[in-house]
N, C-alpha and C positions, 0 to 999 in steps of 0.2 A: 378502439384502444386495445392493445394488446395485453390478456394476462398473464404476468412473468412469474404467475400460481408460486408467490414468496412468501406470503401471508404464513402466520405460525414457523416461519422455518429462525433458523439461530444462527446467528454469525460472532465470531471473533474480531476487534478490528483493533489493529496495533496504532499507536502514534493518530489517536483519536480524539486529543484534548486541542487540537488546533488545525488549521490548514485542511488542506486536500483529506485526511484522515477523520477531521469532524465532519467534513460533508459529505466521504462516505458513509461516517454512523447514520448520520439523520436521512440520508435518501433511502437506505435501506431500511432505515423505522418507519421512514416513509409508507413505505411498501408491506407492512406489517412485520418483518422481521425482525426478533428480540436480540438486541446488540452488548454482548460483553462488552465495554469500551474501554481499551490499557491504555496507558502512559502512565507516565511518572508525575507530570502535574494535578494531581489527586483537587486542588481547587476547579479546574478549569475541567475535568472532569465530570465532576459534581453541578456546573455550574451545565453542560449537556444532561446529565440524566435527568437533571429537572426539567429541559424543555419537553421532555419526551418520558417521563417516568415511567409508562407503560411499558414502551419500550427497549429502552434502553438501560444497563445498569452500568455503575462506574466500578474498574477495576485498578487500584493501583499499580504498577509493575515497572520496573526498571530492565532497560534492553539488554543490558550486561551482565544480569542475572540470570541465569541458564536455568536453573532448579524454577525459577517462577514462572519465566515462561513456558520452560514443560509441564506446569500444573495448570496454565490458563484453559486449556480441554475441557478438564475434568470440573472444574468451577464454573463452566458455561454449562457441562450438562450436571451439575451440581443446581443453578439459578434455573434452568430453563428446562430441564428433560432432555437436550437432546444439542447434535452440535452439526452442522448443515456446511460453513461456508466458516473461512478463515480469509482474513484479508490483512496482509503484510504490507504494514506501510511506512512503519516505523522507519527512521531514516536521519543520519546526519550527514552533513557536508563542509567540512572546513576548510578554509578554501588556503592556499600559499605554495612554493615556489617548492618542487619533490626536494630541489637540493638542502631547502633550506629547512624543511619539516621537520619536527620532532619524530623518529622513527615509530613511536610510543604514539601517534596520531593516527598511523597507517594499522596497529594495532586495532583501536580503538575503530574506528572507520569499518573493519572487514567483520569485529567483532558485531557492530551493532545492525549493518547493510547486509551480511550474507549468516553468518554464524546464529544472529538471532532467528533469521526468517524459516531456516533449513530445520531449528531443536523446534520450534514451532508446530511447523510443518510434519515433522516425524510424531509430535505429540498427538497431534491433530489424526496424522493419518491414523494410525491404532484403532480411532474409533471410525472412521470416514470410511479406509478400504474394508473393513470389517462388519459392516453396514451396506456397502456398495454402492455407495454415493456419497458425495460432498464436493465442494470447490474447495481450489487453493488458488486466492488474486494475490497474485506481488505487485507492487508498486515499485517499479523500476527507474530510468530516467532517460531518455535520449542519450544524456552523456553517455550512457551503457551502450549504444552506437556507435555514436560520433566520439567520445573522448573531448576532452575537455581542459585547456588549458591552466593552470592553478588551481586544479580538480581530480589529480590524478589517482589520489586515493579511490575517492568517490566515485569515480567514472571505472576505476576497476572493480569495487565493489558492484556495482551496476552492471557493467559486465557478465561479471562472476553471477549474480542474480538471475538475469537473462537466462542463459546457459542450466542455470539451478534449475530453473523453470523448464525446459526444453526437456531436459533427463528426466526431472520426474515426472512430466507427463508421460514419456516415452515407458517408462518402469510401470507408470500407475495405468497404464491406456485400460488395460481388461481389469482391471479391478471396479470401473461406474465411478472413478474421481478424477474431475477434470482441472487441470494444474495449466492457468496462465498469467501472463504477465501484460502490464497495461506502461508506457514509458511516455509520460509525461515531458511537455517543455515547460515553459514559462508560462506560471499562472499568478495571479495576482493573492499570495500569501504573506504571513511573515517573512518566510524565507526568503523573500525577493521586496522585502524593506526600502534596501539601501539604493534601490534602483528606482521604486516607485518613486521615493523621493528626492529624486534627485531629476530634475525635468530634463537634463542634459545627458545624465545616463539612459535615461529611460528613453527618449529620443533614437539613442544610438543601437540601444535593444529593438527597438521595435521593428529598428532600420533591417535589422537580419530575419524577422518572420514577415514572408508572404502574406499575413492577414492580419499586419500593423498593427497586433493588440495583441496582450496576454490572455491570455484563460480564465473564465472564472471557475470557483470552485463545482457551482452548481452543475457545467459543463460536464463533469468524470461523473457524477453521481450516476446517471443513466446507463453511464456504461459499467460502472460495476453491477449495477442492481440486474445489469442483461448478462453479462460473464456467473453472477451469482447464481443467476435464476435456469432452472428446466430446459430454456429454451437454448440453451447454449450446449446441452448434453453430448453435441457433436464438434465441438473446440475445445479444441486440448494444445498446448506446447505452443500457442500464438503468441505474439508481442501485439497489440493494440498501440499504432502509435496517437497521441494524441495533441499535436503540439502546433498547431496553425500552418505548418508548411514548412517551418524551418528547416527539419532533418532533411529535406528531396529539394531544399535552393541549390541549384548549381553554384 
């Protein structure tokens, strides 16, 4: 078994009170690392730090608060001494027709997808390049590839993430902080509700991944707790795609 030596180390994890973002908290407390956990659902929060009390602590924070999220740094090594690993995963996607959007959506979308993960990211770095080590994991999406049909906010903000991700590793290379991105297909989350249940939609979905089934959550844990962990100290500016085949179907 390989040691990914993550024990005592501290991570940041956005959009951590459900989906893909709680089961990066918990694989990483897994692994002994002491996890600030944000979002906005302060119950469901709460409802993680108590599986994990040692490790884990609940932060409340809202994505479109800029002041709060460039204090989440300083309140990780405020709890914990020390601040190791940031993982941006915070994310929404509303889905409808560019023409037909409320402009004020596309706002909203770049504000929460890029704008948050970047003041973050800079809060973070302060103490990470300054130290000469830390990660920076984005959680991106395929769509940030491929593009995406009644998604085109989303899949630009993904995009734009992408790209965020590539520069600043490029900027951070000699400073010992390595900055990558992980893009996600189809995993069996909230987010993807309206599909699971729907036996007919879900049918048609699966019809387009190579490996006729979604993702489970437990799936990405390993791979962030390896992008988080030492062993990764020579990847930097990579996309990890992880989505069953879909993005390389002819």
């Amino acid at each position: 078994m390989i040691d990914l030596e993550l024990d005592g180390k501290v991570a940041i994890v956005t959009g951590a009170s459900r989906g893909l973002g709680r089961g990066a908290a918990e694989a990483l407390a897994a692994q002994g690392v002491r996890v600030l956990a944000a979002a906005r659902s302060e119950q469901d929060l709460q409802a993680l730090a108590q599986s994990a009390p040692e490790h884990i602590r609940a932060q409340p924070c809202d994505m479109l608060d800029m002041a709060a999220l460039a204090a989440l740094p300083e309140q990780a090594v405020a709890a914990f001494g020390r601040l190791d690993i940031v993982v941006n995963n915070a994310g929404i996607a509303p889905a409808g027709k560019f023409l037909e959007q409320d402009p004020a959506v596309w706002d909203q979308v770049m504000t929460v997808n890029v704008t948050a993960p970047a003041t973050l990211a800079r809060a973070a770095g302060r103490i990470l390049v300054n130290q000469g080590s830390g990660k920076i994991i984005n959680i991106a999406s395929t769509s940030g590839i491929l593009g995406k049909a009644a998604l085109v906010a989303y899949s630009s903000s993904k995009g734009a993430l992408l790209q965020f991700t590539k520069a600043l590793a490029a900027e951070w290379g000699k400073t010992g902080v390595q900055v990558n991105a992980i893009a996600p297909g189809a995993f069996e989350t909230d987010a993807q509700s309206a599909v699971l249940e729907s036996p007919d939609i879900l049918k048609r979905r699966l019809g387009k991944i190579p490996a006729r089934r979604m993702g489970l959550v437990d799936e990405m844990g390993p791979l962030v707790c390896y992008l988080a962990s030492p062993q990764s100290d020579f990847v930097t500016g990579s996309v990890f795609v992880i989505d069953g085949g879909e993005s390389c179907k002819l």
